[in-house]
LUMDO-668536 format. One record per residue (C-alpha): residue number from 1; residue in one letter; z, y, x. Coordinates in Angstrom, 3 decimals, decimal comma, always signed. Layout:
num;residu;w;v;u
NUM;A;Z;Y;X
...
***
This chain:
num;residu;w;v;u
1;X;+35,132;-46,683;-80,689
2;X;+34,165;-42,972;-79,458
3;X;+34,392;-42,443;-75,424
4;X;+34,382;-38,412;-74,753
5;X;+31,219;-38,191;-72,563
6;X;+31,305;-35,288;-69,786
7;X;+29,839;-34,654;-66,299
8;X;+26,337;-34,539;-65,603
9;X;+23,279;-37,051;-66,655
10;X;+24,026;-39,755;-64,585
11;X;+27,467;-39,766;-65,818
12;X;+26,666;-39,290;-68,904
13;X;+23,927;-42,549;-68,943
14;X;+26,744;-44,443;-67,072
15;X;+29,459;-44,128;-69,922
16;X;+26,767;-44,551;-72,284
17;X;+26,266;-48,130;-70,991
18;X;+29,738;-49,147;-70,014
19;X;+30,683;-47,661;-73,909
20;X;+28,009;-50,005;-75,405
21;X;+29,390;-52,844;-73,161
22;X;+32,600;-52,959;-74,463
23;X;+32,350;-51,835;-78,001
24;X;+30,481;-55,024;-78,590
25;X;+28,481;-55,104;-82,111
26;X;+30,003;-51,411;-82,594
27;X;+28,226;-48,541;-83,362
28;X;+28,094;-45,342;-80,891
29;X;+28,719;-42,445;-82,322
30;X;+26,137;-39,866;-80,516
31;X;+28,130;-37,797;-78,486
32;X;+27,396;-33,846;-78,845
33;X;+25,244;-33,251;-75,517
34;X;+24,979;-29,981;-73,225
35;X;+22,388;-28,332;-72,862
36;X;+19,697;-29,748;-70,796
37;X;+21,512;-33,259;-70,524
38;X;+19,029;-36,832;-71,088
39;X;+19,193;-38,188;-74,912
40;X;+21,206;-41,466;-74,651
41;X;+17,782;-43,178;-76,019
42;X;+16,006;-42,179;-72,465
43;X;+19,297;-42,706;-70,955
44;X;+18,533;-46,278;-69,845
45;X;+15,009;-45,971;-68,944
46;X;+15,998;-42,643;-66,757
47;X;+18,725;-44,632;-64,568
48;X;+15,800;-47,604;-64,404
49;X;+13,488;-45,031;-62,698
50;X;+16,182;-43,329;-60,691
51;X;+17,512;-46,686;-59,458
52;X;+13,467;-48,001;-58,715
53;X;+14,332;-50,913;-61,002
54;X;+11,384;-50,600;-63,583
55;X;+7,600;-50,001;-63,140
56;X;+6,942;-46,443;-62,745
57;X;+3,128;-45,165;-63,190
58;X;+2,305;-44,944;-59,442
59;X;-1,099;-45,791;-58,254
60;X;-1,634;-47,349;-54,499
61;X;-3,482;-43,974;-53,750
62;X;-0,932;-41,178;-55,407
63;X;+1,827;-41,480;-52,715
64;X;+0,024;-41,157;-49,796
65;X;-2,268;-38,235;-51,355
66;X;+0,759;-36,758;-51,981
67;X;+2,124;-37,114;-48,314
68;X;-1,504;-35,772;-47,417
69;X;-1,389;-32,769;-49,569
70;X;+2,265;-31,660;-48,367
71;X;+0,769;-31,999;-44,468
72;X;-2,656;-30,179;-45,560
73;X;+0,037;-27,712;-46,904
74;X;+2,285;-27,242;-43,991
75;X;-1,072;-26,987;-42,213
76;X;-2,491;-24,179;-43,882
77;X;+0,624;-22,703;-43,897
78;X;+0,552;-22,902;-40,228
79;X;-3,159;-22,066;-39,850
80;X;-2,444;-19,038;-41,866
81;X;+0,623;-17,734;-40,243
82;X;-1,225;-17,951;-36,636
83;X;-3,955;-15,730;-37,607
84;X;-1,979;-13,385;-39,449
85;X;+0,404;-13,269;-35,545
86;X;-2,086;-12,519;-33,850
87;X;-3,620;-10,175;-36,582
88;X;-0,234;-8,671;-36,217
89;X;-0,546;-8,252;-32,178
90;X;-3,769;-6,286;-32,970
91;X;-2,514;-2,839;-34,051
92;X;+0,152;-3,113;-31,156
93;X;-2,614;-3,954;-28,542
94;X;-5,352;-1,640;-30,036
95;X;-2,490;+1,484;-30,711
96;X;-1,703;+0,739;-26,639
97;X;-4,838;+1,082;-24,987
98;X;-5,737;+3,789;-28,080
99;X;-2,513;+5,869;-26,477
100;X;-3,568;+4,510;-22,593
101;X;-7,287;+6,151;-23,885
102;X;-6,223;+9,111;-25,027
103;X;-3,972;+9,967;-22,633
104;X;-6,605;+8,749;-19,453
105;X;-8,813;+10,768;-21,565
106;X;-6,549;+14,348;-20,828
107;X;-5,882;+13,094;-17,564
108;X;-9,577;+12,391;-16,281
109;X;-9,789;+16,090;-15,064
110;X;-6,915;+15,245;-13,197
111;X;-7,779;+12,598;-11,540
112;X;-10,873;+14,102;-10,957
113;X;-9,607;+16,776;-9,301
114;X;-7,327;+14,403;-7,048
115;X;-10,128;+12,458;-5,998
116;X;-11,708;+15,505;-4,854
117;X;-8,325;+16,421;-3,021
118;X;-7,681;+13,402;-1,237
119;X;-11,097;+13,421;+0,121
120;X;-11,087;+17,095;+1,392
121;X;-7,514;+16,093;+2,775
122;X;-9,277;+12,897;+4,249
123;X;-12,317;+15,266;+5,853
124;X;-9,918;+18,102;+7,204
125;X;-7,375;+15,021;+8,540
126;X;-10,051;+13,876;+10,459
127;X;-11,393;+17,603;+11,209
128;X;-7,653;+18,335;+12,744
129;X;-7,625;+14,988;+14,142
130;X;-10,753;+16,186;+16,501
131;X;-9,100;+18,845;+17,717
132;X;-6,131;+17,282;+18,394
133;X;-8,018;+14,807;+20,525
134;X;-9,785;+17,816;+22,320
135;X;-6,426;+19,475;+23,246
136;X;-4,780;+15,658;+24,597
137;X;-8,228;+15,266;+26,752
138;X;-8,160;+18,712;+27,743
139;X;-4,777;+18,457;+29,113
140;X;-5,288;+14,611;+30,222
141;X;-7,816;+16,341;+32,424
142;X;-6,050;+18,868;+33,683
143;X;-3,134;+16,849;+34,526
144;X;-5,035;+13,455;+35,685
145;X;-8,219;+14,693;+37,294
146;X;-7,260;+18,753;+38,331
147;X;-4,115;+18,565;+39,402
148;X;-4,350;+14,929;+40,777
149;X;-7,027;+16,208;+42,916
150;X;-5,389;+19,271;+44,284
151;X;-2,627;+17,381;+45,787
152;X;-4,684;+14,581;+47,399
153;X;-6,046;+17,975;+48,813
154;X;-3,199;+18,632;+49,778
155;X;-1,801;+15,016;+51,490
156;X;-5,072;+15,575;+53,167
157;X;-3,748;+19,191;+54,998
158;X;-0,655;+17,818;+55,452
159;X;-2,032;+14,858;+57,909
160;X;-4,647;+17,741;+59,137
161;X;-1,762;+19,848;+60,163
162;X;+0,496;+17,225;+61,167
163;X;-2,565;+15,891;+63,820
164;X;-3,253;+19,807;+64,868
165;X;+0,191;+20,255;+65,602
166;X;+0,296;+16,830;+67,730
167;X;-2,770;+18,387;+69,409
168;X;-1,472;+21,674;+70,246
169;X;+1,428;+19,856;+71,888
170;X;-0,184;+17,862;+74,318
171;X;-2,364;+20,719;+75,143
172;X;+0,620;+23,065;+75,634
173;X;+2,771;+20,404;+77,483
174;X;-0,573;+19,997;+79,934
175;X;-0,775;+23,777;+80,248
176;X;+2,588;+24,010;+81,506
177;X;+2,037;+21,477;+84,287
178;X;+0,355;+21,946;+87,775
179;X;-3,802;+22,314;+87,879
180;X;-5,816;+19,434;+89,742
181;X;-8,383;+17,266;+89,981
182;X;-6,427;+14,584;+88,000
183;X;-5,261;+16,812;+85,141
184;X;-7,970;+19,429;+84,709
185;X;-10,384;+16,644;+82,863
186;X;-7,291;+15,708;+80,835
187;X;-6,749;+19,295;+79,842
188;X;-10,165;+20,011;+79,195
189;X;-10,433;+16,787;+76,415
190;X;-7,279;+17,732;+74,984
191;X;-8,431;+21,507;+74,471
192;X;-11,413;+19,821;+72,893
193;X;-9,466;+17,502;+71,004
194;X;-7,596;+20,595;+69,727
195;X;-10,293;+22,290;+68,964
196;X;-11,634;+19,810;+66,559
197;X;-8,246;+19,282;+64,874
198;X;-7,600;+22,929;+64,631
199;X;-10,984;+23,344;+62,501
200;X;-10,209;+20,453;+60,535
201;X;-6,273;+22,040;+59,678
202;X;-8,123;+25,405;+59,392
203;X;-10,560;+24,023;+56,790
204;X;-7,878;+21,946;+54,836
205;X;-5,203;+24,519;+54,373
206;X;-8,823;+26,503;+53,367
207;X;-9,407;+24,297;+50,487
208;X;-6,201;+23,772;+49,751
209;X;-5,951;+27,212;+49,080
210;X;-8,917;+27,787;+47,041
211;X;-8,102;+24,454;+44,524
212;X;-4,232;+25,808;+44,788
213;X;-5,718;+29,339;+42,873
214;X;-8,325;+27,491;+41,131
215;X;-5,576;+25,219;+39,752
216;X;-3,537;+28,071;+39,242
217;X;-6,429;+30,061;+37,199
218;X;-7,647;+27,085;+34,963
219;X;-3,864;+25,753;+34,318
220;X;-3,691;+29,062;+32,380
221;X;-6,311;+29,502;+30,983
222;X;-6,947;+25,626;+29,722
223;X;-3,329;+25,720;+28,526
224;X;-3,657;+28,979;+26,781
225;X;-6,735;+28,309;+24,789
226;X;-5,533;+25,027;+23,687
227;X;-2,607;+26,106;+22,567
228;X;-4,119;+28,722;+20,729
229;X;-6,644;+25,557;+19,444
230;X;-4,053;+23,811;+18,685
231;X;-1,989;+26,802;+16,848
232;X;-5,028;+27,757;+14,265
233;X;-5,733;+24,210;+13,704
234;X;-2,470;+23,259;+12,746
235;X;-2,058;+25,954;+10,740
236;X;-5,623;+25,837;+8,695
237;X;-4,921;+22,554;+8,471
238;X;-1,460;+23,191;+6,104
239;X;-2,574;+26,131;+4,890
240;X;-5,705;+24,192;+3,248
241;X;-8,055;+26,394;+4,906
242;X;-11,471;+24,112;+5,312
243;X;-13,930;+27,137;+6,714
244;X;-10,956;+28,407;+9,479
245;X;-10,632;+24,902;+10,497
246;X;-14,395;+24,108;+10,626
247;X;-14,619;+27,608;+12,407
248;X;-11,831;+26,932;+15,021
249;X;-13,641;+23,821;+15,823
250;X;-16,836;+25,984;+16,211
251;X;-14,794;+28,653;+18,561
252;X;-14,024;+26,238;+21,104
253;X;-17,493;+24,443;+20,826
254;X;-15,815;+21,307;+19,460
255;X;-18,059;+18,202;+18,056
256;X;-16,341;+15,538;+16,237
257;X;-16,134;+12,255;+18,556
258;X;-18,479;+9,660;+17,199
259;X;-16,845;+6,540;+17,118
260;X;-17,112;+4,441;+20,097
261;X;-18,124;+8,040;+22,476
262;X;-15,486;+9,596;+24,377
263;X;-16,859;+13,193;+24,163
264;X;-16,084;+15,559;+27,210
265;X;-13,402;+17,805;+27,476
266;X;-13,403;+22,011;+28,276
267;X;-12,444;+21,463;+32,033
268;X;-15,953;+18,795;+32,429
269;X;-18,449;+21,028;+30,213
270;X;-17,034;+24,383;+32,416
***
């Protein structure tokens, strides 16, 4: 009794069996096998080792050696592929700061040069900055000491010439009247009272006078030169002219301001 055999080993040992089974005492004829398929005399032991139902040649040392070798594997594997990452990052890195190099390396006369800028900016800044100062305390002292003192000069000849004028009054007003005993000693101390009041208004409107021209001469001539200071050091200053800055400085006798010294201004050397 023949039973056509097809599929793949296990199949093939499975009809093998069952064909055995049932033909009894019969003979099996061998059935023509594909390539690569189990002879039916392995057949059983094959499906006994595939189903783990005979011995198989296994020491108590081979499985777990095995287990170790495929984790020593996937180790190495590992311990190799990290290396060879950052291997990889390497070129990248070293090709970066090889092009950061090269190209600081082109720009180091550049940033030479700017250093060298920025500090000659830095000394004329503060250069400019000293005349600046000069010109604001040059004009703070025209307009908070000059002027300021001219007109308390003149509140001082306006209550000088108010007081004459009171004076001159009273001295008129007793001229007018009749000439006794009783009012000849009052006439006489308000003629000296006039007197002294007169001399006082005559000096006042004096002074006034003088600090009114003085004012007058140095308002000019202060504002004029620091303008003109304040003109060429401006315009040294953009132009990027170091020696007409430094020699503006040294045409209006100009000394940088330490820190922490107020240095005096035109009006206090004059």
């Amino acid at each position: 009794m023949e039973f056509p055999l097809e599929g793949s080993s296990s199949d093939l040992i499975t009809q093998a069996w069952l064909a055995f089974f049932a033909s009894g005492p019969q003979t099996i004829t061998s059935p023509k096998l594909r390539p690569n398929a189990t002879p039916p005399l392995f057949a059983g032991k094959w499906k006994g080792m595939s189903d783990h139902s005979s011995d198989s040649t296994v020491t108590e040392t081979s499985h777990p050696a095995r287990e170790e070798a495929k984790s020593d594997s996937e180790e190495s594997t590992m311990a190799q592929e990290s290396p060879k990452n950052s291997a990889a990052e390497i070129p990248v890195t070293s090709n970066g700061e090889l092009e950061d190099t090269h190209e600081h390396g082109f720009n180091r006369e550049e940033f030479g040069y700017n250093a060298d800028t920025q500090k000659l900016l830095a000394k004329n800044g503060e250069t400019l900055l000293g005349a600046i100062n000069f010109f604001t305390a040059s004009v703070n002292t025209l307009v908070n000491k000059t002027i300021e003192d001219t007109l308390m000069t003149v509140k001082q000849y306006e209550s000088a010439r108010i007081e004459y004028d009171a004076y001159r009054t009273d001295l008129e007003e007793l001229n007018l009247g009749p000439r006794d005993a009783n009012t000849l000693p009052k006439i006489e101390q308000s003629q000296h009272l006039f007197q002294a009041h007169k001399e006082k208004y005559d000096k006042m409107r004096n002074d006034v006078s003088i600090k009114l021209k003085f004012l007058e001469e140095n308002k000019v001539k202060v504002l004029h030169n620091q303008l003109v200071l304040f003109h060429n050091a401006i315009a040294a200053y953009f132009a990027g002219n170091q020696k007409q800055l430094e020699q503006t400085l040294k045409q209006f006798h100009i000394k940088l301001k330490t820190p922490g010294v107020d240095a005096p201004s035109w009006l206090e050397e004059q």
